[in-house]
C-alpha positions in Angstrom: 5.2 19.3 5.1 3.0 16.4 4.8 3.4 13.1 3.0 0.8 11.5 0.1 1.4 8.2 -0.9 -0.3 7.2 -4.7 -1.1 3.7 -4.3 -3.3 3.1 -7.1 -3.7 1.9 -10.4 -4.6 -1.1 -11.8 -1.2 -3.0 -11.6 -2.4 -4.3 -15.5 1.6 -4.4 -16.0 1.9 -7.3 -13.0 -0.4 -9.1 -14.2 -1.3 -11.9 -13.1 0.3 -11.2 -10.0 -2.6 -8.8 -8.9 -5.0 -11.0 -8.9 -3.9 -12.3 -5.5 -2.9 -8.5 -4.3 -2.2 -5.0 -5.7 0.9 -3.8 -7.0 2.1 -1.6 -4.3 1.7 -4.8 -1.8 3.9 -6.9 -3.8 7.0 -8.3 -1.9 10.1 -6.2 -3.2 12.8 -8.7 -1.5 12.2 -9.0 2.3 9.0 -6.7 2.3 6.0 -4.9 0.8 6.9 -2.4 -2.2 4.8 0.2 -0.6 7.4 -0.1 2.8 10.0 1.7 0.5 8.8 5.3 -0.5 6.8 5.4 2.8 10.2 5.2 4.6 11.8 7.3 2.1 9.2 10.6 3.7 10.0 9.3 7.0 13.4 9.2 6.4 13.1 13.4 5.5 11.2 14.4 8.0 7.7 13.6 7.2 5.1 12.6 10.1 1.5 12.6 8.3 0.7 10.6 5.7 -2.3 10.4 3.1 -2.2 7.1 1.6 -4.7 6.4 -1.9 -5.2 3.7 -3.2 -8.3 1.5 -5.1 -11.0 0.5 -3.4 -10.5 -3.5 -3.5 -6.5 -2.5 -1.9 -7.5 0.2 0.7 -8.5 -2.5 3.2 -5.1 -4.4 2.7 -3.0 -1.0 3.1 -5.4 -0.4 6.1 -4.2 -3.8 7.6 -0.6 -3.9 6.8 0.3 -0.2 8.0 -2.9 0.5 10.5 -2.7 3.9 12.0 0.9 4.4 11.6 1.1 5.0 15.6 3.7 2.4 15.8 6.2 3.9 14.1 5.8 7.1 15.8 3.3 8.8 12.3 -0.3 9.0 11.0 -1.8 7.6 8.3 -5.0 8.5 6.4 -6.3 6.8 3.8 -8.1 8.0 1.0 -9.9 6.8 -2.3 -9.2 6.3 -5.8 -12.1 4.8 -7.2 -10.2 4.6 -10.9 -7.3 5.7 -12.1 -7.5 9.7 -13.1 -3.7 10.7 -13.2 -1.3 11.3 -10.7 -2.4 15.0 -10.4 -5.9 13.9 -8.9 -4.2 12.7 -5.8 -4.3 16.7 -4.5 -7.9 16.6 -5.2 -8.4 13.4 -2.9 -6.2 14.6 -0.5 -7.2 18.3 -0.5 -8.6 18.0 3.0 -5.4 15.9 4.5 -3.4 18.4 3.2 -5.4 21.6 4.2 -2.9 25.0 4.6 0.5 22.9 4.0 3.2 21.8 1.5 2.6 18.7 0.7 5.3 15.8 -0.6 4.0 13.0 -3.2 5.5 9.6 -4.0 5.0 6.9 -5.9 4.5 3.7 -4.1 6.0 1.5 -6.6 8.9 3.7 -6.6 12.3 3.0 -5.0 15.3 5.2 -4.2 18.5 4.7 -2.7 21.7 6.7 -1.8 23.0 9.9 -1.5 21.9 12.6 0.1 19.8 14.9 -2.6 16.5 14.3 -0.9 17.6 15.1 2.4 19.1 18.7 1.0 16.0 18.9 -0.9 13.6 18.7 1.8 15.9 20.4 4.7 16.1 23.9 1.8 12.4 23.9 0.3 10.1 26.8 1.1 7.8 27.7 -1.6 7.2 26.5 -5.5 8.2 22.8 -6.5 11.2 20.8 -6.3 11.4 17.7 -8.7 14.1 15.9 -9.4 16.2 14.8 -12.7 17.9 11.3 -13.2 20.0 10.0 -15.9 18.3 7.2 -17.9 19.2 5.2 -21.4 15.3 5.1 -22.4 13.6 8.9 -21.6 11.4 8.3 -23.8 8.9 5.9 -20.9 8.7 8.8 -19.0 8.5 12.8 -17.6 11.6 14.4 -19.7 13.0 17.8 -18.7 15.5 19.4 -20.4 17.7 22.1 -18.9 19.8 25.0 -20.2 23.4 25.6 -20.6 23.4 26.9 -16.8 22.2 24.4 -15.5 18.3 25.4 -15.2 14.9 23.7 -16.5 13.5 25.3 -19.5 11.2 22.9 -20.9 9.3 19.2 -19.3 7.9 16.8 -22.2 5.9 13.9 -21.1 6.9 10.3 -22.5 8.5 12.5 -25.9 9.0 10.5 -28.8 12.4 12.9 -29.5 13.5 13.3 -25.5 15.6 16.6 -25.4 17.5 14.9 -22.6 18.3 11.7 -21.4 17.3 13.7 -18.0 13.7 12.0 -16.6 11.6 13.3 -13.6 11.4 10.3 -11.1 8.2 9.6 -8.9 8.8 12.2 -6.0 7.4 15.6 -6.0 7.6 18.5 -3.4 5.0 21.5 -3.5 3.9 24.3 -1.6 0.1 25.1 -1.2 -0.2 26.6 -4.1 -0.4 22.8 -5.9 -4.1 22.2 -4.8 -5.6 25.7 -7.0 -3.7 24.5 -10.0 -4.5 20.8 -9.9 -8.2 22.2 -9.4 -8.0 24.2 -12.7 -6.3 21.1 -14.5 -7.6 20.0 -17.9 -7.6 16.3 -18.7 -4.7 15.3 -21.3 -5.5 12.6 -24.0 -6.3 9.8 -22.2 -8.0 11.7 -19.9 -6.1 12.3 -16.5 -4.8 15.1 -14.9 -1.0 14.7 -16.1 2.0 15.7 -13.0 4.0 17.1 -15.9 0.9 19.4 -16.1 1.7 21.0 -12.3 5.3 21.0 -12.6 4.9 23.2 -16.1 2.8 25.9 -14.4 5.4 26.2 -11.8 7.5 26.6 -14.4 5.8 28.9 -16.0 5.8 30.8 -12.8 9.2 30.6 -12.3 8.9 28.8 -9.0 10.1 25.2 -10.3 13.5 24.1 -8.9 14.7 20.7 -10.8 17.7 19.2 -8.8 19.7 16.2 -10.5 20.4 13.5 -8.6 24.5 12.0 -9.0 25.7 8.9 -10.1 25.6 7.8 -6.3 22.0 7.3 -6.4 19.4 4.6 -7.6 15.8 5.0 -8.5 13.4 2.1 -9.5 10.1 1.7 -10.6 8.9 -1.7 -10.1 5.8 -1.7 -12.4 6.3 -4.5 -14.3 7.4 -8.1 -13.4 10.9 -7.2 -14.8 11.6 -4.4 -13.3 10.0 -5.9 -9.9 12.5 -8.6 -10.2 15.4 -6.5 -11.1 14.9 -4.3 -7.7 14.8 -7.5 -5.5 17.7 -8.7 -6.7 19.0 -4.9 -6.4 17.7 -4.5 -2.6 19.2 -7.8 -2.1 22.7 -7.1 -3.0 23.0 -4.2 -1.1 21.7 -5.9 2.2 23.9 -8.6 2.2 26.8 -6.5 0.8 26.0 -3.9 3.3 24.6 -5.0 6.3 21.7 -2.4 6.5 18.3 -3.1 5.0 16.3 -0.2 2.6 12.8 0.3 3.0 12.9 0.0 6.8 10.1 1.9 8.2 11.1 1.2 12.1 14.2 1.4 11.3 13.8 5.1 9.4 11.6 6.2 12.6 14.0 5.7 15.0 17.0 7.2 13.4 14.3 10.4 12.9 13.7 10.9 16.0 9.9 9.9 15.8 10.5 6.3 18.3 12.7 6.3 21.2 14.9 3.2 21.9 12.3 2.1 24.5 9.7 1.8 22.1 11.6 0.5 19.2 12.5 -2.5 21.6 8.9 -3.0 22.2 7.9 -2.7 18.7 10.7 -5.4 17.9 9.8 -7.5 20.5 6.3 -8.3 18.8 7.5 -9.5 15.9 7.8 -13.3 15.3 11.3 -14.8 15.1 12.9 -13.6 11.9 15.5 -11.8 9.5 13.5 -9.1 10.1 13.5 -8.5 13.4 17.2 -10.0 13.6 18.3 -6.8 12.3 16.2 -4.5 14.3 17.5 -6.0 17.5 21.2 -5.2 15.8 20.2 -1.6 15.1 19.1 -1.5 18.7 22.4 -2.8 20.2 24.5 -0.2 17.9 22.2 1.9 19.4 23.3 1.6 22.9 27.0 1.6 21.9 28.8 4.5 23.0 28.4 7.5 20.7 32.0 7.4 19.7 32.0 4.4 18.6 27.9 4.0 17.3 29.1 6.9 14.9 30.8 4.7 12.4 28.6 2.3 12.4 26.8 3.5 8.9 
């Protein structure tokens, strides 16, 4: 499976904060926003990336994450030259994704906890898997509604009467078959090519698996300058509470199996003196604990 990244938009919402740099390169806490949902694919497996983005921030995203080599991936990088939906990113990418499944995030959204994505990933083979979460205002987003068993009969996008308080957070997962229906999309009213549009065909079809996510897990969407703050002061609480730091791409590579300890020490040991790197030399020394006693460590 390979990983897209939808870096785009014009951040209207942040304003005037992207003026000096694009939404998804916004600090969440200790680092970039667009750090978080490219270490949440990392963290499930995924090794190439397609990241998309607006002309004026591809350069930036470029220069912040570079080839991805360090961290054991790739990264491409593609073009959005305005905003046309968060269905156009399989037409972008149709050529980084080729013959595969492909995963898509949002890269201003955040997630946390549990372990539904990792079950989600580990079990998919074919159709789509989306995922449900439990909000107070459905109404702002992707609703789906499910029947008295447990399965998704119907997906509404931003309803004024939401038939659940159920919405469909910014993480997607779909098997080849994603790239002919996004090419037979229809533009919706404000002319884009609508995700709610994909996920209905595959549930038309049948082949659209929608797995709720518990009370153990936290998704934000840091769009606006409120919500921005809110998940700083969220990431922050659980570093200092915990110990461990979300959103850690090095960190997320190494525990996958994509760095070895050798070069996790020398990706650590070019970093200036800071928090940052404080924490990865920790990770490293837990590392080199014997197993039975590195395996309480998280």
């Amino acid at each position: 499976m390979k990983g897209i990244i939808l870096a785009g938009g014009t951040g209207s919402r942040l304003f005037p904060l992207t003026l000096v740099a694009g939404k998804q390169l916004q600090p969440v806490y200790d680092k970039p926003m667009v750090y978080y949902p490219l270490t949440t694919l990392i963290e499930n497996g995924i090794r190439q990336f397609c990241l998309i983005s607006s002309p004026q921030d591809l350069p930036r995203f470029c220069q912040l994450l570079g080839d991805g080599r360090k961290w054991g991936i790739s990264i491409e990088y593609r073009e959005q030259p305005k905003p046309g939906g968060i269905a156009q990113s399989f037409l972008i990418a149709e050529s980084f994704i080729g013959h595969d499944s492909v995963a898509l995030i949002l890269g201003d959204n955040i997630f946390y906890g549990g372990d539904g994505f990792r079950h989600a990933f580990g079990e998919f083979k074919s159709g789509a898997t989306i995922f449900g979460y439990h909000v107070n205002d459905p109404e702002r987003y992707g609703v789906v509604e499910f029947d008295s068993a447990g399965r998704a009969i119907s997906i509404e996008e931003k309803p004024k009467s939401p038939k659940s308080n159920y919405a469909v957070p910014g993480l997607y997962l779909y098997d080849n078959a994603v790239l002919a229906i996004a090419k037979n999309l229809q533009p919706s009213a404000r002319g884009e090519l609508e995700i709610t549009d994909v996920n209905l065909q595959f549930l038309q079809r049948g082949q659209l698996h929608v797995q709720q996510l518990g009370r153990g897990f936290a998704w934000l969407d840091a769009g606006t300058s409120s919500s921005l703050h809110e998940a700083s002061a969220y990431v922050q609480t659980i570093e200092k509470r915990q110990g461990i730091k979300i959103g850690c791409p090095e960190e997320a590579a190494f525990r996958s199996g994509f760095l070895t300890v050798q070069e996790l020490e020398a990706l650590t040991a070019n970093m200036p003196n800071c928090e940052y790197r404080d924490y990865l030399a920790r990770t490293l020394r837990e590392a080199r604990r014997p197993f039975s006693e590195n395996n309480f460590t998280r």
